[in-house]
C-alpha positions in Angstrom: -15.3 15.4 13.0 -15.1 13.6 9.7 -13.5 15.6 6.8 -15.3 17.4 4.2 -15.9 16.4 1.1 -14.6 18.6 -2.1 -15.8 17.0 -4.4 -19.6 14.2 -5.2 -19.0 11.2 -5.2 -19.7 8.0 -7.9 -23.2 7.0 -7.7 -24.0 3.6 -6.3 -24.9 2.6 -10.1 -21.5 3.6 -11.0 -19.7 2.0 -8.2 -21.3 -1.3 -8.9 -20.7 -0.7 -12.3 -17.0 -0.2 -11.5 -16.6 -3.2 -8.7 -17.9 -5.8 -11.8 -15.5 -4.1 -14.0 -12.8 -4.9 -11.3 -13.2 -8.2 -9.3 -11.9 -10.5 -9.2 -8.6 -9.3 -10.9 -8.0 -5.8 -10.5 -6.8 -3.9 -7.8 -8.7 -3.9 -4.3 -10.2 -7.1 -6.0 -8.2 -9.7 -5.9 -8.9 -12.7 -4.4 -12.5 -12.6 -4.3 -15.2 -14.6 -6.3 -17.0 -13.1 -8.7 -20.3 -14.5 -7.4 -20.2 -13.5 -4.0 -19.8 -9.8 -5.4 -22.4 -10.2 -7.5 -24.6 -11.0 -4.2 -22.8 -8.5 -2.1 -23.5 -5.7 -5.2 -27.2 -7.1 -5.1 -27.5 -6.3 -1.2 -26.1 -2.8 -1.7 -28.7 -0.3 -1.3 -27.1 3.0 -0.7 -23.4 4.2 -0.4 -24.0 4.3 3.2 -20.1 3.7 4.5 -21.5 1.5 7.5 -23.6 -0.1 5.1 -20.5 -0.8 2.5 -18.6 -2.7 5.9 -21.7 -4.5 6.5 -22.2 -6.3 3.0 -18.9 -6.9 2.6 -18.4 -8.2 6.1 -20.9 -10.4 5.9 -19.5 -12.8 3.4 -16.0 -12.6 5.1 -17.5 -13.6 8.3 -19.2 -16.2 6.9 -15.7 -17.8 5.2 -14.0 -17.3 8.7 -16.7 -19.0 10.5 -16.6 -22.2 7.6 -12.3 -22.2 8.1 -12.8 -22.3 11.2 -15.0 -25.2 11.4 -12.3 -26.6 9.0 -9.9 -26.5 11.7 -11.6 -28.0 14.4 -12.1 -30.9 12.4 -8.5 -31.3 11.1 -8.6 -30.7 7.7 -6.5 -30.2 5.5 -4.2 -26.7 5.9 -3.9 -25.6 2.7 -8.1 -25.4 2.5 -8.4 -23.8 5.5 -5.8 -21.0 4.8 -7.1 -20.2 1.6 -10.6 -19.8 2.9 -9.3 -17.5 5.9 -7.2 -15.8 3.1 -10.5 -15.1 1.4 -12.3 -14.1 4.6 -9.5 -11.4 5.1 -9.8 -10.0 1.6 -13.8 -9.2 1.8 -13.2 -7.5 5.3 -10.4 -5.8 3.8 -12.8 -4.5 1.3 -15.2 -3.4 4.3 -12.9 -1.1 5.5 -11.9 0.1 2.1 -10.8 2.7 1.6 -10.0 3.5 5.5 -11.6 2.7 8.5 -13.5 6.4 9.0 -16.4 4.8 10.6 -17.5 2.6 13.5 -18.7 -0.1 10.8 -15.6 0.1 8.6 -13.6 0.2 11.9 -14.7 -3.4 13.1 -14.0 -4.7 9.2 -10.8 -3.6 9.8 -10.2 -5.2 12.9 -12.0 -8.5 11.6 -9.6 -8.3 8.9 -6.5 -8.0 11.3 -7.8 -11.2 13.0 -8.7 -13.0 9.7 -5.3 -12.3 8.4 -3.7 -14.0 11.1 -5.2 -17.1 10.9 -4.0 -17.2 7.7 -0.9 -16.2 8.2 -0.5 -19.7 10.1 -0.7 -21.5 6.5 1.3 -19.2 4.2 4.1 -21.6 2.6 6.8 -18.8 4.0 6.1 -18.6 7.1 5.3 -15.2 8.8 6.9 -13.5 11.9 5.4 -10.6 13.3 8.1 -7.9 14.4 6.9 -5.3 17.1 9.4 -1.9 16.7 9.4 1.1 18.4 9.8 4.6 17.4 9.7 7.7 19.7 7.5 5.5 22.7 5.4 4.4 19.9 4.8 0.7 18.9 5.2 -0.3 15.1 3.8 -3.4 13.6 5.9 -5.2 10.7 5.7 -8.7 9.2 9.3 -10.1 8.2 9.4 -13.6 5.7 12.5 -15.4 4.8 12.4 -17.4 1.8 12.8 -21.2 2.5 16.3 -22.5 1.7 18.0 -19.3 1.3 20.8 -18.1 4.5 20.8 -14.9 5.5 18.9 -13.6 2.3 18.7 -9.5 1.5 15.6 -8.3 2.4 13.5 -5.6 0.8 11.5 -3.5 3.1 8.1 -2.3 1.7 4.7 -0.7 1.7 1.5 0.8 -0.1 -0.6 3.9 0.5 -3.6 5.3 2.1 -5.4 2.8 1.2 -3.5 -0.6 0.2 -1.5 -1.9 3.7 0.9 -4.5 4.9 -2.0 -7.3 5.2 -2.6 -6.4 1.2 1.2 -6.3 0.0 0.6 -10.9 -0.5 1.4 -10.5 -3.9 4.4 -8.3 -3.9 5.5 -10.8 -1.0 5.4 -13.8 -3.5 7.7 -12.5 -6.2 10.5 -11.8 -4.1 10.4 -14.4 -2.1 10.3 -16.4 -5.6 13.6 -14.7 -6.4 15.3 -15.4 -2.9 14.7 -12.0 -1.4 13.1 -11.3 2.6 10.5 -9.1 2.8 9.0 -6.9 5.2 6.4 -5.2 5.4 4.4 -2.3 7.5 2.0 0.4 6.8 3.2 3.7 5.9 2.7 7.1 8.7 -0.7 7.9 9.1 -2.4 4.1 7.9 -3.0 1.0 9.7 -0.9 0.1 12.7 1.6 3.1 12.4 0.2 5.3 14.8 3.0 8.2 13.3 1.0 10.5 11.7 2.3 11.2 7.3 2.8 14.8 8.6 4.9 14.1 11.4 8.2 15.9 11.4 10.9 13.0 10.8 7.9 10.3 10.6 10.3 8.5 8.1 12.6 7.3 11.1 9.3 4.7 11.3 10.8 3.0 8.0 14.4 3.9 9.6 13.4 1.6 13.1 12.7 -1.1 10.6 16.3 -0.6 8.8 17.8 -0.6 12.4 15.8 -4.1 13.4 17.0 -5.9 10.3 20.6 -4.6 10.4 20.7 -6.5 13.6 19.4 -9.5 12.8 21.5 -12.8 12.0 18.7 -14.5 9.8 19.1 -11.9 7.6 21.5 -9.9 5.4 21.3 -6.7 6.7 24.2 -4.8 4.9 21.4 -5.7 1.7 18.1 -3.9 2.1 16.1 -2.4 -0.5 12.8 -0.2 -0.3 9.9 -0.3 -2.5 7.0 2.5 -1.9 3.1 2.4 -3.7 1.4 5.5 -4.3 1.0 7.6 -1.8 3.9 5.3 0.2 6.2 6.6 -2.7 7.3 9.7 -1.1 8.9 7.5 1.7 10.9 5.6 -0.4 12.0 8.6 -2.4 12.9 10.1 1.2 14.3 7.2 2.5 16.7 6.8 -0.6 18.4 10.5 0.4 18.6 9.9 4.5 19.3 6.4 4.3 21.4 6.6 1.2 24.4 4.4 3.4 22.2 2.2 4.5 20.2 1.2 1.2 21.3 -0.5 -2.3 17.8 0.6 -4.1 14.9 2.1 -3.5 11.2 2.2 -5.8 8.9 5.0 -5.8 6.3 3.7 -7.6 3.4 6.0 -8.2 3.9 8.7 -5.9 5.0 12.9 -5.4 7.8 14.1 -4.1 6.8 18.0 -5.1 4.7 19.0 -8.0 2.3 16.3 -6.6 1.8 18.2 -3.1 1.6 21.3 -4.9 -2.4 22.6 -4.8 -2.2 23.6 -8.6 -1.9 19.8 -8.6 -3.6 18.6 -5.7 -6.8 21.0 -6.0 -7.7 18.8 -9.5 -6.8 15.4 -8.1 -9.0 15.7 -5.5 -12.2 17.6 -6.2 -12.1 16.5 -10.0 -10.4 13.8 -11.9 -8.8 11.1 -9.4 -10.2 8.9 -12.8 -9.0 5.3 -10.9 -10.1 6.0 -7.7 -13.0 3.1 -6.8 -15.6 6.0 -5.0 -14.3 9.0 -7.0 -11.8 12.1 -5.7 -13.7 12.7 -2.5 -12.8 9.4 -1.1 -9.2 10.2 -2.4 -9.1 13.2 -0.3 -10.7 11.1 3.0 -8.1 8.7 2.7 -5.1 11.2 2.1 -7.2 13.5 4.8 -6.7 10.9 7.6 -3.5 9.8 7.2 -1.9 13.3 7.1 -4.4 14.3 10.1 -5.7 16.7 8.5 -9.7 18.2 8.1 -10.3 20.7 5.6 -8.9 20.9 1.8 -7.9 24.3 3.0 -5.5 22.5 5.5 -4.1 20.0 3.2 -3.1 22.7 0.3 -1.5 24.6 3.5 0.7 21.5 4.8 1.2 19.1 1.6 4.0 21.3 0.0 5.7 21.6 3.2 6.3 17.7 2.4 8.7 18.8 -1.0 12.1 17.1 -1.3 13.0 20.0 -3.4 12.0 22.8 -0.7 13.9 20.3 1.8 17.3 20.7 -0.5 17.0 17.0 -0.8 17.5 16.1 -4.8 21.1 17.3 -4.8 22.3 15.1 -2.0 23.5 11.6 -2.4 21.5 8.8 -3.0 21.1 5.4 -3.2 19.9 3.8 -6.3 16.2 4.9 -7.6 13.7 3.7 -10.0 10.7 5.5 -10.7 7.8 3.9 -12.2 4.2 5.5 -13.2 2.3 6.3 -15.9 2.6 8.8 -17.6 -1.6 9.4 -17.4 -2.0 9.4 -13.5 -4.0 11.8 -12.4 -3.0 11.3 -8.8 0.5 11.7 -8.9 2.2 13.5 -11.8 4.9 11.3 -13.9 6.6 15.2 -13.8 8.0 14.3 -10.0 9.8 11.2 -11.5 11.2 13.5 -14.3 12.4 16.0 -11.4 14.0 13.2 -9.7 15.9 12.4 -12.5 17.1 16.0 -13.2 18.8 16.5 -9.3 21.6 14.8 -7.8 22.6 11.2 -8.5 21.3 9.3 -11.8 18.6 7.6 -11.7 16.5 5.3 -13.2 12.9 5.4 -15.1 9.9 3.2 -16.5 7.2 5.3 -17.4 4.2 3.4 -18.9 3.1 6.1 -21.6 -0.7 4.3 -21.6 -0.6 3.7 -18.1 -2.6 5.7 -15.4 -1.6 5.7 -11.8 0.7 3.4 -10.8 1.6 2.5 -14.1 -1.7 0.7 -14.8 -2.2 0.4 -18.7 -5.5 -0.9 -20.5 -5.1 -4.3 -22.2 -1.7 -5.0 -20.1 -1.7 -7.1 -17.0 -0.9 -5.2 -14.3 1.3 -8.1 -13.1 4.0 -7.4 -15.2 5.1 -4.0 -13.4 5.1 -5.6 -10.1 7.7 -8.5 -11.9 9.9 -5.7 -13.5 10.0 -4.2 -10.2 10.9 -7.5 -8.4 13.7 -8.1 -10.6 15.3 -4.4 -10.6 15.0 -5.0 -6.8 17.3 -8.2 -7.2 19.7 -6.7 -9.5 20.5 -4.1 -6.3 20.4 -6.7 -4.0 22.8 -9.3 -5.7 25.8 -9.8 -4.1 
């Protein structure tokens, strides 16, 4: 049974409307050309979610099945990763927001396999990492920047809707400052079968910390966290139970109470959710199914139970924490970061005052957060 929608929403005029305004360079749209949305936008007949996979599919398949003719014939590797690169990034956009159909289900999956191909070209190479938590198997990708021995690592991830496969950029700028990464999807999305609700589902990120700890390749008395969105929580969690074990963590967009509060939530996701490609509905479907939840009903009754406040967390130790948002989100309140701030530990801020969610600010490139972030993240780390 799919969960209800609370809310209408954006009509297919102001979706396409919303996509040009977006691609190539705006967040889910990187990476694509603007032609090919153009066609894609001109296919689009309804907001049909099967229909959605399909068009976007479509073009991705196509660039898979030209990369791969690319590598039968030998060509060169950096042309035939980029193309599989691109291929992954327009079935990533089939299954966008979340795979809730059979249609956006097989984008998903041809997005998996699309992303591995690629993953064979990336300049820092990629090793996939297979973790276990409570019988369960975890999926991570670890990198090591080229040149550097036993490098610090930061371990990180995005929301409901942006996961490990999508995190390329955030990848980049560490790895340009000497730092590992790694990355997996947060409880309740892509290959972490732990659902966001789960009592103690933050021991997924903790089997992660316990992996790299043990690793020689890697400096595991130096890890760092870094959480997007809806992914913030965990790193705002993970910064009081893994305060020993952490020099920083980044909550970046997220809630740790007032955001999981209904007088919050009710607004944010029958009402305003302003960034949100398909409108507040689709911001509830995607929160729905990672917390495993049905009914609006449900999630007012089990969000709060999530507070770090009602936990008695804030007054406990912790290890280093930045928050960044702006102060306009709509889907998490700058007000959580503030709370933060007035508990336990200090702790440290950057609130975009003309930014929306995740710090987002008109006329600003978006870039520049992810580069403050990166280098707050090496200041921790440094030796």
């Amino acid at each position: 049974m799919a969960a209800e929608s609370p809310a209408r929403e954006r009509t297919l005029e102001e979706v396409k409307q919303e996509v040009l305004r977006r691609a190539p360079h705006r967040n889910p749209f990187e990476g694509v050309l603007r032609e090919d949305v153009e066609s894609i936008l001109r296919s689009l007949v309804s907001l049909d979610k099967d229909h959605w996979a399909e068009q976007w599919s479509r073009v991705g398949l196509d660039y898979e099945a030209k990369a791969d003719a690319l590598a039968k014939r030998g060509a060169d590797g950096g042309e035939i990763g980029a193309l599989y690169e691109r291929a992954f990034n327009y079935c990533r956009l089939a299954r966008y927001p979340v795979p809730s159909t059979p249609g956006k289900l097989e984008a998903y999956r041809n997005s998996l396999r699309m992303f591995h191909k690629a993953a064979k070209y990336f300049d820092t190479p990629l090793e996939e990492v297979e973790l276990q938590y409570a019988g369960r198997k975890l999926v991570a990708y670890l990198q090591r920047p080229k040149g550097v021995e036993r490098p610090p690592v930061v371990l990180h991830w995005g929301g409901v809707d942006g996961w490990k496969e999508d995190r390329r950029h955030a990848n980049a700028l560490l790895h340009g400052l000497g730092l590992a990464t790694m990355v997996m999807d947060m409880p309740g999305t892509g290959e972490n079968p732990v659902l966001y609700l789960e009592p103690n589902a933050e021991r997924t990120f903790s089997a992660a910390i316990d992996h790299l700890a043990g690793r020689v390749d890697v400096d595991g008395s130096r890890i760092a966290v870094w959480g997007g969105s809806f992914g913030g929580y965990w790193a705002a969690k993970l910064a009081f139970v893994e305060a020993k074990r952490l020099r920083g963590a980044v909550f970046h967009g997220g809630s740790v109470h007032y955001g999981l509060q209904e007088k919050w939530l009710r607004p944010a996701l029958t009402q305003t959710a302003s960034t949100y490609l398909f409108g507040p509905a689709s911001l509830f479907e995607a929160r729905s199914r990672a917390m495993g939840v049905k009914t609006l009903d449900e999630f007012f009754a089990a969000a709060p139970k999530l507070s770090l406040l009602t936990q008695g967390l804030l007054d406990q130790p912790s290890c280093p924490i930045l928050g960044v948002n702006g102060k306009l989100d709509d889907q998490a309140p700058v007000e959580d970061i503030y709370l933060l701030m007035e508990h336990g530990d200090p702790k440290e801020a950057r609130i975009y005052p003309e930014g929306g969610h995740m710090g987002r600010t008109p006329g600003r490139p978006q870039e520049e957060i992810a580069e403050m972030i990166a280098r707050w993240l090496h200041g921790k780390l440094a030796r």
